[in-house]
ChimeraX commands (.cxc) that place a marker at each C-alpha (Angstrom):
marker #1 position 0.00,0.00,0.00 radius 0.5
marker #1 position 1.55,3.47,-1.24 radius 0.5
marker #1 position 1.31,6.27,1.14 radius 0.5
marker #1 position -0.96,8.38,-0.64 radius 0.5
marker #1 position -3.74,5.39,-0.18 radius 0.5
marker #1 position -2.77,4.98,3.33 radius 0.5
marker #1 position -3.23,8.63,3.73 radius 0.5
marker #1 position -6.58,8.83,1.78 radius 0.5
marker #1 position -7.75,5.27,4.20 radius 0.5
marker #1 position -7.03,7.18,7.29 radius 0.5
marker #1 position -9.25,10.17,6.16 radius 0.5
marker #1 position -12.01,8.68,4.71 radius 0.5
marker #1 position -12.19,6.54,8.20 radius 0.5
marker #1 position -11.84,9.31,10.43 radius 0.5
marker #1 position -14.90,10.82,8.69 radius 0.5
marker #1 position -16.40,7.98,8.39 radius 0.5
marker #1 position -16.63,7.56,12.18 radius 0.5
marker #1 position -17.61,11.16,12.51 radius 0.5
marker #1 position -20.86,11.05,10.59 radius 0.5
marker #1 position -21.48,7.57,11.63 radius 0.5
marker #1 position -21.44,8.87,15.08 radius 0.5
marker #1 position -23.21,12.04,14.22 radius 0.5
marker #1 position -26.36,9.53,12.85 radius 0.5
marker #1 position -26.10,7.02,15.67 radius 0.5
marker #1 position -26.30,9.70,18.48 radius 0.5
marker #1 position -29.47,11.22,16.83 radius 0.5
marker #1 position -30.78,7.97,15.82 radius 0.5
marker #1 position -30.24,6.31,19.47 radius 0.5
marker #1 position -30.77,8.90,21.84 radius 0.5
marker #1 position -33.86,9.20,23.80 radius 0.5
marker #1 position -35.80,12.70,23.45 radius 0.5
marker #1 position -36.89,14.08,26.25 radius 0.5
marker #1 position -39.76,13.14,28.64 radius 0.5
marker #1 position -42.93,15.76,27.89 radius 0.5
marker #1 position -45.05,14.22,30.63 radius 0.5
marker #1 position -43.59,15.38,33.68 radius 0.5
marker #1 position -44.25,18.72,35.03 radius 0.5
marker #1 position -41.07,21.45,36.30 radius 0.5
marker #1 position -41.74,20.97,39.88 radius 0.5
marker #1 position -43.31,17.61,40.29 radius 0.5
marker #1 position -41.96,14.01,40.09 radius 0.5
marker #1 position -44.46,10.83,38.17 radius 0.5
marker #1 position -44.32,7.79,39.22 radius 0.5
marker #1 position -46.37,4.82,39.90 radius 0.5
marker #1 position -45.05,4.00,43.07 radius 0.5
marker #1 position -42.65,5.28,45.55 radius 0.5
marker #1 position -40.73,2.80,47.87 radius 0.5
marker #1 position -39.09,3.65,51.08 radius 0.5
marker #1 position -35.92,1.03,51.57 radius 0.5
marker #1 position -33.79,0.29,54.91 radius 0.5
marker #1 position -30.30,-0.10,54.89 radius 0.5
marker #1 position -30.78,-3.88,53.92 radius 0.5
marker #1 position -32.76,-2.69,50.81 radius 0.5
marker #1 position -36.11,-4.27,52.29 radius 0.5
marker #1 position -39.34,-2.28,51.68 radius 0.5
marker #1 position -40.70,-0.67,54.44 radius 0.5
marker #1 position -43.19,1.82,53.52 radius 0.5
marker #1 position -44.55,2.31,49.79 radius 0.5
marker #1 position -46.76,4.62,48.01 radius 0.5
marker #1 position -48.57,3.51,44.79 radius 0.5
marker #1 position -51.32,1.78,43.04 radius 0.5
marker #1 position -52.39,-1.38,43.78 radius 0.5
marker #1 position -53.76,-3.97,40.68 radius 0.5
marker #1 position -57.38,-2.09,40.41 radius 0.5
marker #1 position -55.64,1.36,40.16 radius 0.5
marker #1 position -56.46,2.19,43.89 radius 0.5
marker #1 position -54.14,4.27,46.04 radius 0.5
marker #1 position -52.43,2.84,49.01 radius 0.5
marker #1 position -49.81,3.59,51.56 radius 0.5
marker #1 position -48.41,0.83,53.22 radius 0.5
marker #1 position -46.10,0.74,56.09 radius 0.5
marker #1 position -44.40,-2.46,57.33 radius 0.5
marker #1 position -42.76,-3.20,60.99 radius 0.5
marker #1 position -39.21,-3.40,61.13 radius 0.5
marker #1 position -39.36,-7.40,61.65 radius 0.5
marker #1 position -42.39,-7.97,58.91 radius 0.5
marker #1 position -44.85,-8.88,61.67 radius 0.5
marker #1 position -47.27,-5.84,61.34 radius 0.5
marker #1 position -48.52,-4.22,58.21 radius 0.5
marker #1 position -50.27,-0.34,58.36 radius 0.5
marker #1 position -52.26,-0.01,55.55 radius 0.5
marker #1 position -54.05,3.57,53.99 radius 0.5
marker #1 position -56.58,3.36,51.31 radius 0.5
marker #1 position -59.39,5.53,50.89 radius 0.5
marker #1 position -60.61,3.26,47.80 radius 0.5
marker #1 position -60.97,0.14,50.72 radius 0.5
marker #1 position -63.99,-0.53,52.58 radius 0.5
marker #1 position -61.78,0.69,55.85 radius 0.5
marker #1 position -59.51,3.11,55.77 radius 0.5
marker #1 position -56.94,2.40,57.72 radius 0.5
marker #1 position -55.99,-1.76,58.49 radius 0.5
marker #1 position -53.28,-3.01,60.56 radius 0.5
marker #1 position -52.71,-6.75,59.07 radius 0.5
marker #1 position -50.21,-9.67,60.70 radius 0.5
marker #1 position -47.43,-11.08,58.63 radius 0.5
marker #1 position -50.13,-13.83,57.15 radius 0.5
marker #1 position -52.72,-10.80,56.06 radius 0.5
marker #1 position -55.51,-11.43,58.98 radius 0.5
marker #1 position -56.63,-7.89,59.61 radius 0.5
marker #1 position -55.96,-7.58,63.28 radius 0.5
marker #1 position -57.45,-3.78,63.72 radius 0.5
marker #1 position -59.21,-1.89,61.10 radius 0.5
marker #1 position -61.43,1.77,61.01 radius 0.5
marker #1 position -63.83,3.22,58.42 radius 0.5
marker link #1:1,2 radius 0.2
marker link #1:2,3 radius 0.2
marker link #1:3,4 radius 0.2
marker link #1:4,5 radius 0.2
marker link #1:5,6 radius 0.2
marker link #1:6,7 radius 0.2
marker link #1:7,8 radius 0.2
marker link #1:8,9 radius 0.2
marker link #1:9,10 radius 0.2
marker link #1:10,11 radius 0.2
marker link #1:11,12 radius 0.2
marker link #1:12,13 radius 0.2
marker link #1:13,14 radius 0.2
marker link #1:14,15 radius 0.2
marker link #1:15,16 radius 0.2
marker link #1:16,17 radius 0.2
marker link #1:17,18 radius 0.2
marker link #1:18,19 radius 0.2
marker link #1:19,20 radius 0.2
marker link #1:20,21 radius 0.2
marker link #1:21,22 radius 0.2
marker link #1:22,23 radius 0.2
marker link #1:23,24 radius 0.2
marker link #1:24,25 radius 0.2
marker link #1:25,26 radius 0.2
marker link #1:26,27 radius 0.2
marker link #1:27,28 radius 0.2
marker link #1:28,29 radius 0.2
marker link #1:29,30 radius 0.2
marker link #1:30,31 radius 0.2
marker link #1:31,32 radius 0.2
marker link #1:32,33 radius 0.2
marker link #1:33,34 radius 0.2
marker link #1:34,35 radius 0.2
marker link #1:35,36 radius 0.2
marker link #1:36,37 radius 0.2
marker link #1:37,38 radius 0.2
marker link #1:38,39 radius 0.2
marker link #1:39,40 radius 0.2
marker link #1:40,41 radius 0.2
marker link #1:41,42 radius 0.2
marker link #1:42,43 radius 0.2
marker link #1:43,44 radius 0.2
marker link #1:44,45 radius 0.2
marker link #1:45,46 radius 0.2
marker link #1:46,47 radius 0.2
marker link #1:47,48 radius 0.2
marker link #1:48,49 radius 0.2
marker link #1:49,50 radius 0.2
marker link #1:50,51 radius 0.2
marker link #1:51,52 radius 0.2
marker link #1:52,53 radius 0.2
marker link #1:53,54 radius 0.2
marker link #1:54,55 radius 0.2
marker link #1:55,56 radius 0.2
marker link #1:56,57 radius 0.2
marker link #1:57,58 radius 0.2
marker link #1:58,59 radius 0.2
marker link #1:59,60 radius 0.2
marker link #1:60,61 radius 0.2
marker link #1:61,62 radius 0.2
marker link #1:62,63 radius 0.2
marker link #1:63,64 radius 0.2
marker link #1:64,65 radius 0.2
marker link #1:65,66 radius 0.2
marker link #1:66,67 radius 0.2
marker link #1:67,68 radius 0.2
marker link #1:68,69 radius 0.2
marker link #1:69,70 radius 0.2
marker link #1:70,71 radius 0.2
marker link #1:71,72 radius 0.2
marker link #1:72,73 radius 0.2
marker link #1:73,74 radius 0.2
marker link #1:74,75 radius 0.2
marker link #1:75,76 radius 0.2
marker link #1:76,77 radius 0.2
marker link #1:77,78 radius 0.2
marker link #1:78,79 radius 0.2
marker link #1:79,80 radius 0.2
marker link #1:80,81 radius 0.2
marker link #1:81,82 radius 0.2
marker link #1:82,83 radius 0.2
marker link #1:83,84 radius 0.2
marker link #1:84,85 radius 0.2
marker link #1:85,86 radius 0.2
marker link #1:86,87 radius 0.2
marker link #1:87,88 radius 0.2
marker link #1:88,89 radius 0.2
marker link #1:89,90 radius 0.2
marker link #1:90,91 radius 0.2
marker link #1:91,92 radius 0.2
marker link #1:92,93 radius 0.2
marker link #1:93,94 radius 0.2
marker link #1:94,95 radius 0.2
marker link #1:95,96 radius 0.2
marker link #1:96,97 radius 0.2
marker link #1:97,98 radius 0.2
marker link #1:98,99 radius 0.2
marker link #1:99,100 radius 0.2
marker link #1:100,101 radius 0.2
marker link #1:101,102 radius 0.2
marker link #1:102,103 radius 0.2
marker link #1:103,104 radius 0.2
view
């Protein structure tokens, strides 16, 4: 291979590379999100985590798209539970789900 060709491989690489990375980065990259608001944050749920990454108080939507906030003892045993979509209110379950205590 002569110089010259060398030379012209090495430019027609580099710009190769440039446009192909030019295309790829507007081809690939996501656009931005339109759906949430300047001050506010959308999500579905919002989990609050100890230090051992287990869930211990949440914020969401259950299956039927009712609202909930849950809040779970630090050994699992009790569960506080906020709906106003429930028949009561306010439930405080054992670790099996029996409702122990519950208000309208």
């Amino acid at each position: 291979m002569h110089r010259r060709q060398f030379g012209f491989l090495i430019v027609v690489t580099f710009v190769g590379s440039l446009m192909g990375g030019a295309v790829s980065w507007w081809w690939l990259v996501p656009s931005l999100v339109g759906a949430q608001k300047v001050n506010g944050v959308n999500a579905e749920e919002f989990l609050l985590l100890d230090a051992n990454g287990k869930a211990r108080a949440g914020l969401g939507l259950d299956q039927n798209g009712e609202v909930g906030l849950v809040f779970t003892s630090r050994d699992g045993s009790r569960k506080l539970a906020l709906s106003p979509d429930d028949r009561f209110a306010v439930k405080l379950s054992d670790q099996n789900g029996r409702v122990i205590w519950s208000a309208p």
